[in-house]
C-alpha positions in Angstrom: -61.2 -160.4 81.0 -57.8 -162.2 80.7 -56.0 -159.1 82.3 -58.5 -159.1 84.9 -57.8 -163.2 85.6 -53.9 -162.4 85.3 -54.8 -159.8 88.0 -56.4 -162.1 90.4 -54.1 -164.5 89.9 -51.0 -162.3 90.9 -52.6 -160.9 93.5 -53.0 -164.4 95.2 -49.5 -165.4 94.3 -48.5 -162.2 96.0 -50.6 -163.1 98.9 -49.4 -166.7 99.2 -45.8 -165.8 99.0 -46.5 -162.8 101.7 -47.6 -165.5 104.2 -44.6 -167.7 103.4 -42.4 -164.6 104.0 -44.3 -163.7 107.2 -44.1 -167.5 108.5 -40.6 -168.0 107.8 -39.8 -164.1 109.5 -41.5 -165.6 112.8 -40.0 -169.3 112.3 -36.6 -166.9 112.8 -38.1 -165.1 115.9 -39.1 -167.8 117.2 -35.9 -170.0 117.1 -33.6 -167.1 118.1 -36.1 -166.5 121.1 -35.9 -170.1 122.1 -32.3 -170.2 122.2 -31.8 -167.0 123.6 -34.2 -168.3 126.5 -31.8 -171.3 126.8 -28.9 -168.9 127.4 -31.1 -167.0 129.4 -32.0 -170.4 131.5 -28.1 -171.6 131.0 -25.9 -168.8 131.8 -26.2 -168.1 134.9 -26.4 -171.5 136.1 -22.9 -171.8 135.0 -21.6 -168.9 136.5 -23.1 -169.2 140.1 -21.3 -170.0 142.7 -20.7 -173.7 144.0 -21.0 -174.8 147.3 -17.7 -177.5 147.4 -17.9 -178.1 151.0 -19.7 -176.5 154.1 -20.5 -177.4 157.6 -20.6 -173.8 159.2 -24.3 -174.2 160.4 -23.0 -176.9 163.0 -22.4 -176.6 166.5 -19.0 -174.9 168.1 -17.4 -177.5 170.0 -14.0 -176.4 170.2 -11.2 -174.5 168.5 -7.9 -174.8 167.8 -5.3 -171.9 168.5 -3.7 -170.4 166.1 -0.2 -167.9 165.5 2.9 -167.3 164.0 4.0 -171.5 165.3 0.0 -172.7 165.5 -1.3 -173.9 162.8 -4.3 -175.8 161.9 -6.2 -177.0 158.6 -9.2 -178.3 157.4 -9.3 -180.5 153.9 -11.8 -180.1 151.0 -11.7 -182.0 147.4 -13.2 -180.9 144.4 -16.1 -182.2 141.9 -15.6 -183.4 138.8 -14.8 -180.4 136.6 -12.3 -177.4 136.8 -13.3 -174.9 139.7 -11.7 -171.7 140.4 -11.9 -170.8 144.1 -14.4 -167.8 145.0 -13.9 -167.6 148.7 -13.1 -169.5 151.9 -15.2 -169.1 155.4 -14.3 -169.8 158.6 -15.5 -169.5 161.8 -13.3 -167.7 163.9 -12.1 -165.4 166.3 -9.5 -162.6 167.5 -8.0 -163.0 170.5 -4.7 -160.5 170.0 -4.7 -158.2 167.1 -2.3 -159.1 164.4 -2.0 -160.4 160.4 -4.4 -163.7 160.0 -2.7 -165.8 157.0 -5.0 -168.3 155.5 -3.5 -170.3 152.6 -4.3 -173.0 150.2 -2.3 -176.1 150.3 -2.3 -179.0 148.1 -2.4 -182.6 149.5 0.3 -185.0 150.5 -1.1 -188.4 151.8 -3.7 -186.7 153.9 -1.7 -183.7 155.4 -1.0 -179.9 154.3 1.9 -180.5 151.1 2.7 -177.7 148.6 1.7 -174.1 149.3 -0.5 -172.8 146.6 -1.8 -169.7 147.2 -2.8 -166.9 149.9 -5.9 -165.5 150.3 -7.3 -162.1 150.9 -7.9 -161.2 154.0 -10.7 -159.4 155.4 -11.5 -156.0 156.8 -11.7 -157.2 160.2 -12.2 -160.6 162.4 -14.4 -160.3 165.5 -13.2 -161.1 169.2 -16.2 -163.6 168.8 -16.9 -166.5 166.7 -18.6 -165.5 163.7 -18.2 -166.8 159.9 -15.3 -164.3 158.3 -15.0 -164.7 154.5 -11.5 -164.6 152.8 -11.5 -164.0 149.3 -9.5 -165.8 146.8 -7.9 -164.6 143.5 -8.1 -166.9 140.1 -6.2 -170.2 141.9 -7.4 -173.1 139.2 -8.6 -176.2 141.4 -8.4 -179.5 139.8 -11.5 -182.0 139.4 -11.4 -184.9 142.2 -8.4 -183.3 143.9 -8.4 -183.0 147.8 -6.7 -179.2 148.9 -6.1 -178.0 152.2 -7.2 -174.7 153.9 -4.3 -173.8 156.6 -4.7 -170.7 159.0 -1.7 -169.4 161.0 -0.7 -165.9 161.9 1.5 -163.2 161.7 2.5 -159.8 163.2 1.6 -161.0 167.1 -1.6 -161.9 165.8 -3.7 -164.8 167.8 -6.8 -166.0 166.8 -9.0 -169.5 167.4 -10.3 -171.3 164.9 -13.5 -173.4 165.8 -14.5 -176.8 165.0 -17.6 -179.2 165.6 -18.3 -182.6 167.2 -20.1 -183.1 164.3 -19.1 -185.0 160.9 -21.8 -184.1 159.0 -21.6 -181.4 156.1 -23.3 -180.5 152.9 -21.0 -180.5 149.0 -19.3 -182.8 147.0 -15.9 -182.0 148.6 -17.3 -181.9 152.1 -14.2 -183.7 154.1 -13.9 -184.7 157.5 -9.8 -184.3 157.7 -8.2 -181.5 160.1 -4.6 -180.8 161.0 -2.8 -179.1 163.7 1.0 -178.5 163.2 2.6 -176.7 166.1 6.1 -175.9 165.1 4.5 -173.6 162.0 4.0 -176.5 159.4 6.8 -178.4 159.6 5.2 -181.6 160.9 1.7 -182.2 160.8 -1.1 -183.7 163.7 -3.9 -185.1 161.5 -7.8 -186.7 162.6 -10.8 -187.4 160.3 -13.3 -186.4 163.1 -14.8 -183.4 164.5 -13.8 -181.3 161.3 -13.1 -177.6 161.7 -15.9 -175.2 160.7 -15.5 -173.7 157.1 -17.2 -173.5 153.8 -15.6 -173.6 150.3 -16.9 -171.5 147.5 -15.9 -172.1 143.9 -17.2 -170.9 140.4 -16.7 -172.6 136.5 -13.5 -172.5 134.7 -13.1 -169.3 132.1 -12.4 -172.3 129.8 -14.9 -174.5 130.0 -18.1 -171.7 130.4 -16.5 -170.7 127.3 -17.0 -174.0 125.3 -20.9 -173.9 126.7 -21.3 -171.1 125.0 -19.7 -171.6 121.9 -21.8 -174.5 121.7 -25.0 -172.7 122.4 -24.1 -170.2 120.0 -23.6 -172.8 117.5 -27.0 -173.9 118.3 -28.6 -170.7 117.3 -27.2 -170.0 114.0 -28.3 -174.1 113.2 -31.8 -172.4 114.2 -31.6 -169.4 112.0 -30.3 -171.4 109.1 -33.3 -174.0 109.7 -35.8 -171.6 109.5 -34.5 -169.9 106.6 
């Protein structure tokens, strides 16, 4: 009879502890599913694309010539963190085939400064206006900085560069500024009214998407160690 009670009694124990084991496994499960839904949720936010500054859906008004002495800008600033540019959009056209140039200045009191960087150019620009996309490669933007985007030409090349009556655009770095220099950048023309027609694409910092997830993979091993 005392065996038998012994029996009993381990057997409960055995089932208790089971339980335990089984709620603690899905306490684990749980919290790594949680924060892995959080990643899930968080990661790609970070890493989309942001809209800095873009007015392309309003009307052509004008445009501005541009070639190898014609230049002309528009101005964009950047939100509060680190940005690397993704890609510039203009709306333009070809009016004699040739190299299209289009750079990224920094500012200097409202007008084109410092060359930056040059961007890729695209496959081909249609004798009508249409939005063309130039691609950029890795240039850092700085938080709450303005830039400048500056189209001129090369080999022959002669294109037109539209802009809007307009001063309305969407993005935290939507600007109003334009330039025109006709003696290729040396002196500058600039308005704050009827802006030339571009969008400004930019995505997160390497750096800084790295420290979000460092931090949210700090979060789950607090979570595995908490259900443990």
């Amino acid at each position: 009879m005392v065996r038998s009670l012994y029996s009993v009694r381990g057997f409960w124990i055995g089932l208790v502890d089971g339980k335990q084991k089984t709620i603690k496994a899905t306490m684990k499960i749980t919290a790594s599913v949680m924060v892995a839904s959080v990643l899930l949720a968080v990661v790609p936010e970070m890493r989309a694309q942001t809209s800095l500054s873009d007015n392309l859906t309003q009307n052509v008004d004008g445009a501005d010539s541009i070639s190898a002495t014609d230049w002309a800008a528009g101005s964009f600033s950047v939100d509060g963190s680190t940005r690397l540019l993704h890609q510039v959009t203009l709306n333009i056209r070809q009016i004699n085939v040739g190299a299209p140039v289009v750079d990224i200045y920094a500012d200097d009191n409202l007008k084109p400064g410092a060359f930056l960087a040059s961007l890729l150019n695209p496959p081909s620009i249609p004798t009508s206006f249409g939005d063309v996309i130039f691609e950029a490669s890795n240039l850092t933007l700085a938080p709450l900085t303005r830039y400048w985007v500056v189209f001129h030409a090369s080999g022959g090349g002669q294109y037109e560069w539209a802009w809007t009556a307009s001063n309305s655009g969407t993005g935290n770095g939507f600007q109003k500024n334009w330039g025109v220099s006709f003696d290729s950048g040396s002196t500058w023309e600039t308005g704050t009214d009827a802006p030339m027609l571009m969008s400004v694409d930019a995505v997160p910092e390497p750096g800084s998407f790295a420290l979000v997830l460092l931090g949210l993979s700090g979060l789950w091993l607090r979570s595995r160690r908490s259900a443990a």
